[in-house]
C-alpha positions in Angstrom: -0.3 164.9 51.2 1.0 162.0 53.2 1.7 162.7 57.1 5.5 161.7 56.5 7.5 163.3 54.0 11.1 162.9 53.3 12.5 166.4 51.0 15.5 165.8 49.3 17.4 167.9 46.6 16.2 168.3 43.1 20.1 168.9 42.1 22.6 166.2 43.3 25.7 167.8 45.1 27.8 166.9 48.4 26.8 170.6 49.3 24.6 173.2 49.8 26.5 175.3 47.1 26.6 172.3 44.7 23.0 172.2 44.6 21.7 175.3 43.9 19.5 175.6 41.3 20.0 179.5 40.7 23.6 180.4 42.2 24.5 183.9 42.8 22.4 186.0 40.5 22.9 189.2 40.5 21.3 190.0 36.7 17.9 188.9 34.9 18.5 185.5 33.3 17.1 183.7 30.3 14.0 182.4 30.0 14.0 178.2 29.2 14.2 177.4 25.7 14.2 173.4 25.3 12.7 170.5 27.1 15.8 169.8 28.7 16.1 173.1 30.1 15.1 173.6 34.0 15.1 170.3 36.4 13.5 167.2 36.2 10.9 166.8 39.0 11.1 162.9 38.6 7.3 162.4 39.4 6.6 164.6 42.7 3.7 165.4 43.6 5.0 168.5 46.1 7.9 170.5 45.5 10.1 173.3 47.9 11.6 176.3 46.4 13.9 177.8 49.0 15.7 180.9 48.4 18.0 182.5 50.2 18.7 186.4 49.4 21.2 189.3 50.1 21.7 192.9 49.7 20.1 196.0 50.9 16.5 195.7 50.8 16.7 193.0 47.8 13.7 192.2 45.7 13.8 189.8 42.9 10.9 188.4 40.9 11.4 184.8 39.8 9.0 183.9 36.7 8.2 180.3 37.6 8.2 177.9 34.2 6.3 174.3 33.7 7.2 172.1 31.6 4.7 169.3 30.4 5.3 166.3 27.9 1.8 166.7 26.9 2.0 169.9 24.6 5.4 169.7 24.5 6.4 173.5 25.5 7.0 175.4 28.5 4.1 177.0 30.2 4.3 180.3 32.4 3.6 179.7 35.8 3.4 181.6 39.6 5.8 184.9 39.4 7.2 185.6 42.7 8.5 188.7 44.6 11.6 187.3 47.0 12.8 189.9 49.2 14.2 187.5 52.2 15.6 183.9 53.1 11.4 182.5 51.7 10.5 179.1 51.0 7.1 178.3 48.8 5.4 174.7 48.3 4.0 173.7 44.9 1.9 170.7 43.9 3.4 169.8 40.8 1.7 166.7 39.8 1.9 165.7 36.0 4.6 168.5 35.6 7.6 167.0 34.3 10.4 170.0 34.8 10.6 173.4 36.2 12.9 176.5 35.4 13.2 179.8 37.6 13.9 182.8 35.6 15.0 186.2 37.5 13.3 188.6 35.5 13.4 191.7 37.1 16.0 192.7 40.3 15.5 195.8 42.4 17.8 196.8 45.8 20.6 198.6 47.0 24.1 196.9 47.6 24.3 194.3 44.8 21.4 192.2 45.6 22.4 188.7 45.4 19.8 185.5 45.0 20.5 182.0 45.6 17.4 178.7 45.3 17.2 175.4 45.6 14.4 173.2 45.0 13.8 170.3 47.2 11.6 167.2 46.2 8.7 165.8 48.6 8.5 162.5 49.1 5.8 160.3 51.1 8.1 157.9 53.1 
């Protein structure tokens, strides 16, 4: 990885709600379906999922998605457990898109999950 890095959103918006890649969940959601589905990584090599979580003791696990031009599908990828305010680092290199799909929700309190992704990029 290059020593300077410059992260900036995956999702345009003028804020931090506007960008959100998975906004208020509070129920499992849908696994992607078509190539178009998830965001485009434009070409990153690194990428920052940052979630931020509420409820009484909140987990969610997030079925990570891959989406390559090469076979032309989605592919399964890491499955996380979020129970707090987390950020993970992925090398995505050749990956074209990525989806997040809330599969399972457990928690007192009406947990409540909110991600963005953030793009790395050697300045």
């Amino acid at each position: 990885m290059p020593k300077k890095v410059l992260v900036r959103t995956a999702v345009p918006g003028d804020t931090a709600s506007a960008r959100k890649v998975l906004a208020d969940i509070i129920a499992p959601t849908a696994a992607p379906a078509v190539p178009g589905d998830g965001i485009l990584l434009t070409r990153n090599e690194y990428i920052h999922v940052l979630f931020d979580v509420s409820g009484t003791t909140p987990n969610f696990y997030v079925q990570m998605w891959w989406y390559s031009p090469i076979s032309g599908i989605w592919h399964l990828g890491e499955y996380l457990s979020v129970n707090a305010n987390d950020i993970s680092t992925f090398e995505v290199q050749g990956l074209d898109r990525l989806a997040l799909q809330v599969v399972n929700i457990t928690g007192a309190g009406t947990p409540t999950l909110n991600a963005w992704v953030g793009l790395v990029v050697p300045v």
